[in-house]
Every structure is written in C-alpha cells, then in structure tokens.
C-alpha positions as CSV (number, residue, x, y, z in Angstrom):
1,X,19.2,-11.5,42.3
2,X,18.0,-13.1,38.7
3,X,15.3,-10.5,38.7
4,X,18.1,-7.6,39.0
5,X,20.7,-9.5,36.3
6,X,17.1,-9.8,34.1
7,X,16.4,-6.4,34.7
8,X,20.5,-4.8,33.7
9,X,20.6,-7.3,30.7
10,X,17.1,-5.7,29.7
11,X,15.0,-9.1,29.0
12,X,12.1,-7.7,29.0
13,X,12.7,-5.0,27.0
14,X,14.4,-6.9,24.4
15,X,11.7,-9.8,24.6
16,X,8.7,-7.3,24.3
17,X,10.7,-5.0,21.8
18,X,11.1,-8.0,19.2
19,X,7.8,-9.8,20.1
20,X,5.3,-7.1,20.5
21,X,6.4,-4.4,18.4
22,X,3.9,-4.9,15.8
23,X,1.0,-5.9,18.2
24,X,0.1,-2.8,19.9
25,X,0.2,-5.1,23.7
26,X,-2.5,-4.9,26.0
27,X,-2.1,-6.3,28.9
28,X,0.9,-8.1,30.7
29,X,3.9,-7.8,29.3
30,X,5.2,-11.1,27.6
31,X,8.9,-10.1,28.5
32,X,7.9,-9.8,32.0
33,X,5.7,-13.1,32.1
34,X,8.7,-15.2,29.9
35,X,11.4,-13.3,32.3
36,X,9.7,-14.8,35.6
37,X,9.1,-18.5,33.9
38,X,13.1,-18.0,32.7
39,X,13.8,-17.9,36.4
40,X,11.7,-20.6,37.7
41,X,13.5,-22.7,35.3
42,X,16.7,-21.6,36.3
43,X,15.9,-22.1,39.9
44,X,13.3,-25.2,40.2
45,X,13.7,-26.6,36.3
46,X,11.7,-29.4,37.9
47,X,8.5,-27.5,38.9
48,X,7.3,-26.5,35.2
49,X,3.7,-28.0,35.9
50,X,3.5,-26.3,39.1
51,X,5.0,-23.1,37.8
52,X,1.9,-20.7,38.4
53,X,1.5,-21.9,42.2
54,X,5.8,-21.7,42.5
55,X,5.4,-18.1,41.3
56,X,3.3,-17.3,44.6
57,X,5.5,-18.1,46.9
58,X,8.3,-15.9,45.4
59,X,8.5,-11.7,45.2
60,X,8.4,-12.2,41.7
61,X,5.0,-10.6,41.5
62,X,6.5,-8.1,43.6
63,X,9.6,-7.1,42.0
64,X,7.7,-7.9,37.8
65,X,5.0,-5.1,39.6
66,X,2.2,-7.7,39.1
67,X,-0.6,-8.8,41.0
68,X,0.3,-12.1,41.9
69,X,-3.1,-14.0,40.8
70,X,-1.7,-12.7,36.7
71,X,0.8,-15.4,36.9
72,X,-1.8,-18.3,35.5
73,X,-1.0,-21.4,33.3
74,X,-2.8,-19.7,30.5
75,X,-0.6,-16.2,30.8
76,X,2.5,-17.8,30.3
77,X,0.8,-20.1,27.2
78,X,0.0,-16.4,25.9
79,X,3.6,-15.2,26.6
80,X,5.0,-18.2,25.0
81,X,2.4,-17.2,21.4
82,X,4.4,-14.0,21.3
83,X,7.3,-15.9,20.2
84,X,6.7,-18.5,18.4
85,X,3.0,-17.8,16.7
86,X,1.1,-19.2,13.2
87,X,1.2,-16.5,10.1
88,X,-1.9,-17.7,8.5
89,X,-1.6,-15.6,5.8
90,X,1.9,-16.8,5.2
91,X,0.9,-20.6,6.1
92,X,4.1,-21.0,8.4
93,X,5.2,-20.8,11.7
94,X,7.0,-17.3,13.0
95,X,9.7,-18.1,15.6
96,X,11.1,-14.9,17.1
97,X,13.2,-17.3,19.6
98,X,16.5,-16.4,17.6
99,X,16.3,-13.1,17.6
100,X,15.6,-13.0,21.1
101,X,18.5,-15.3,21.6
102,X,20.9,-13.1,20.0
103,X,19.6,-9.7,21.1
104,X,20.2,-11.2,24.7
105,X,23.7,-12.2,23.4
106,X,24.9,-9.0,22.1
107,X,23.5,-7.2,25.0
108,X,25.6,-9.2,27.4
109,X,28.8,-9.1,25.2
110,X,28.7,-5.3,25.1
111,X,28.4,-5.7,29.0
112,X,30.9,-8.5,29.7
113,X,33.4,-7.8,26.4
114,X,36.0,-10.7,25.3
115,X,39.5,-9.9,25.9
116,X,41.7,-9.8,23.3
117,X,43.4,-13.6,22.9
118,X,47.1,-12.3,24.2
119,X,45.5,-11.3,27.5
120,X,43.2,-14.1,28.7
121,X,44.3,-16.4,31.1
C-alpha cells in the first residue's frame, strides 16, 4: 500500500528529477532506493541498522523492480549522496532535501486541495 501512495504521489520521480538531473544516473535509481528506506522507516523506524536484511523479507524488491541483493547498506549511503553531497569547487555542502520536501508537498496539495475556510469542518 505505501509502495502504491509512493508511486501516485511520484517520489521517485520527483527525488530522481531534482537529484539526478545533472548526473546522467547509472545505475539504481536513488528515488527508488530513498522511496523503499522512506517505507521501512515508516513501517519498522526501529530497524534502520537492519534495513538491507528487513528489505528481503518484503516485495519491495518486487514492486521497486529490483533484484533483491541491490538493496545493500552501501546503496542506500549512495542514495542518501544524491541529496545531500560536497561541491568541492564551491567548498560547501549541497542539500537538495528542501526541494525534495516541497516538490513532495505541492504534488500532494494539487492531489488532496484545501477547502476554502467557510466549508471545512
């Protein structure tokens, strides 16, 4: 169910769209990876160290169209260098969490608009 309410509010789209844009990706999709460790902390926020083996014994590998054995500690360590990274040239830190935060925001209010004050109850 989290999968399918990650996958109608576009996460991973929106993840990879702000984080990878000027990267050229290969390989596993950040979104995907950050969309599945999203979950896990949603569902077992206690199992963070354990998060790699708690993967395996979902269909998360299934339903992100991975092979399960991509879901390592280091993956999600790359994932998470996607968002917040070093600009060496620029000798600061680049944290993309933000925009990712309010991409995810406006996505879900166009979904799920406010009602006007008169009307809410």
């Amino acid at each position: 169910m989290l999968w399918s309410i990650a996958e109608d509010l576009g996460f991973i789209q929106i993840i990879d769209g702000i984080c990878c844009s000027d990267s050229g990706l290969n390989g596993v999709s950040p979104g995907k990876l950050l969309t599945v460790w999203a979950i896990n902390r949603a569902i077992d926020p206690d199992s963070a160290t354990m998060l790699e083996r708690w993967v395996q014994t979902t269909d998360l590998p299934h339903l992100a169209g991975l092979p399960a054995d991509v879901f390592t500690k280091d993956a999600f360590l790359f994932a998470l260098d996607f968002v917040c990274k070093e600009d060496k040239t620029a000798a600061s830190i680049t944290d993309l969490s933000s925009r990712i935060d309010d991409a995810l925001y406006h996505r879900w209010r166009k979904s799920h608009p406010l009602l006007p004050m008169k009307k809410r109850h």
